[in-house]
Phi, psi and omega in degrees: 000115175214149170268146176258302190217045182260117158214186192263100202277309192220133172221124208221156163236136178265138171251107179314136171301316176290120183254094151314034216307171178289341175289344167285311157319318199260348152320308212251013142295354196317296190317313168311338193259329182287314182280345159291334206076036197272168206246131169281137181104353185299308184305343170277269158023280185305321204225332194071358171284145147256357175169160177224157157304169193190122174264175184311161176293142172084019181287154177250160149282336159277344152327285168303280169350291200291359196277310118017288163311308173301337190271336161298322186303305159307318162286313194285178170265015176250162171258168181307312187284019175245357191284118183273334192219151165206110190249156193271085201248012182288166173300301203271137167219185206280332188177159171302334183205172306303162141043079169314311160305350144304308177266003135290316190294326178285316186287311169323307212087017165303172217258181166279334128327004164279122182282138179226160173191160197252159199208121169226128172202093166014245209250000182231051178296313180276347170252030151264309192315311175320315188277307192302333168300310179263338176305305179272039190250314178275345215257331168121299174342339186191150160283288162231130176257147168241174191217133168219187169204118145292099162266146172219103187256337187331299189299323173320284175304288165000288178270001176287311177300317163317301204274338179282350178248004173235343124026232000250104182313136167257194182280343164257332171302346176265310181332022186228347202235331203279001160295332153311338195262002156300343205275118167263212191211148166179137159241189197196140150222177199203099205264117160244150190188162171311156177297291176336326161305335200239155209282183170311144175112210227275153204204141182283071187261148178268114183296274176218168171199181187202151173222158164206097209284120154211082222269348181293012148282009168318323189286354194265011179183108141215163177220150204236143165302146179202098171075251194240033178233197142238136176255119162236160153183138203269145136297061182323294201284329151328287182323280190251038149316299179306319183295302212287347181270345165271327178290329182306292184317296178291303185310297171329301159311305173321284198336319196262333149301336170277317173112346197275200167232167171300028191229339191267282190334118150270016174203149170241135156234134201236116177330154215244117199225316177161170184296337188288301199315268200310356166257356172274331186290329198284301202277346173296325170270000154090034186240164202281125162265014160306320213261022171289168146222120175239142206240328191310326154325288180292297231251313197089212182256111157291027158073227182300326193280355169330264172321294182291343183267344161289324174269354159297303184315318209284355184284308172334289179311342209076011166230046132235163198200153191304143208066343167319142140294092173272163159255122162243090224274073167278169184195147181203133173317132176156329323287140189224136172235104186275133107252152187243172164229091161231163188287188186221000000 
């Protein structure tokens, strides 16, 4: 999979105000943890989240989408009313029909020319969305798109927390339950467009990418709609046995569309899960965990918005810089696996 003249023009991440520490959580497990006898810190302990964000009760996901939106649209030169294409790639969405990216597009002021539409592949909604943006970008099909992802995890935590304290649950019986409380809220967006739009000089360009389906692991982390939510649940340690061998696997494939090796990038941004995932993930591919940026401490896994809101930051922070080689190293329940490669 390679691009000829697809790049990334704009990129913005939103942040919920409201902060969840992991201590809080476990606050308010307290009943739960006394009749098992469970130890308080474990959930930091375990994951390396110290908190995660939340938008307010009653937030839509197109909520969040369009805030995400108005904020790439704010850094960039195209106007709403120049967006050819939009899509919508979060997990959470406002309802089964229509669209979510119908009432986000609307909560924007994009224009009426636009084709719009929702794209969901669990956490790697969003560097799908990224490839469709460019496939029809090279393709002739558009000029410029934007892709965005609301998540909203609140509801998600919320009822997880209900049923673990009204249960009654044992020590393995909750364990299917405990990856929700890892889950933050978080949005992101991203404008792709031709090269020829943008002035002379150094360019966000999409490079190459590789995928890879290894679905009899479908069974191993799902979730279902249940009110203004998800009722899920995971096989955490399955998962991620199961995750790091398909990226291991997908990675082997990266290399040789790209051309590059585990030496060329100078920076990795990787869905973002917790400290085990990723240190297991490094080393099984053989990779520098220097040259990672991880957001999960602070943020938790924001889900499809993960992943793309760790390279705003870290573009943000200065620590990626122009002409760097990134990797953008997805994994998505399913198990599915996207990497890209672009120049900065």
């Amino acid at each position: 999979m390679h691009f000829q003249h697809a790049c990334i023009e704009s990129l913005a991440a939103v942040l919920p105000d409201e902060i969840w520490t992991s201590h809080q959580i476990e606050a308010r497990l307290q009943p739960l943890y006394d009749r098992l006898k469970l130890p308080t810190g474990r959930l930091e302990l375990m994951t390396g989240i110290k908190e995660r964000r939340m938008w307010a009760a009653g937030t839509r996901p197109s909520d969040a989408s369009a805030r995400a939106g108005r904020a790439v649209l704010d850094q960039s030169r195209f106007k709403p009313t120049e967006i050819d294409a939009f899509i919508h790639c979060a997990v959470s969405r406002d309802m089964l029909e229509p669209a979510t990216a119908a009432f986000a597009h609307n909560k924007i002021g994009l224009g009426a020319h636009t084709q719009l539409f929702d794209l969901s592949n669990a956490c790697l909604g969003f560097l799908n969305g990224l490839v469709t943006l460019g496939a029809m970008v090279d393709a002739g099909h558009i000029r410029c798109g934007l892709v965005v992802s609301g998540e909203n995890g609140r509801p998600l935590v919320e009822q997880t927390l209900a049923h673990l304290l009204t249960a009654p649950l044992d020590r393995n019986a909750i364990k299917p339950f405990f990856a929700n409380l890892t889950i933050g809220s978080g949005a992101v967006g991203a404008i792709v467009c031709h090269e020829d739009l943008l002035p002379a000089g150094p360019k966000h360009r999409l490079l190459a990418g590789a995928y890879l389906a290894a679905t009899q692991h479908s069974a191993l982390c799902q979730g279902d709609t249940a009110g203004d939510g998800l009722a899920m649940q995971t096989d955490s340690e399955q998962l991620l046995l199961a995750g790091v061998e398909v990226a291991h696997d997908t990675w082997q494939l990266f290399e040789k569309e790209t051309g590059w090796n585990r030496s060329t990038p100078e920076r990795m941004i990787c869905h973002q899960v917790g400290h085990t995932h990723r240190r297991k993930l490094f080393e099984r591919l053989g990779l520098d965990l220097a040259k990672d940026f991880s957001t999960f401490e602070t943020l938790g896994n924001t889900g499809s918005a993960a992943l793309p809101t760790a390279l705003a930051l870290a573009a943000a922070q200065g620590a990626i810089k122009s002409g760097d080689k990134v990797a953008l190293l997805g994994i998505g329940s399913g198990i599915n696996s996207l990497m890209l490669g672009v120049e900065w």
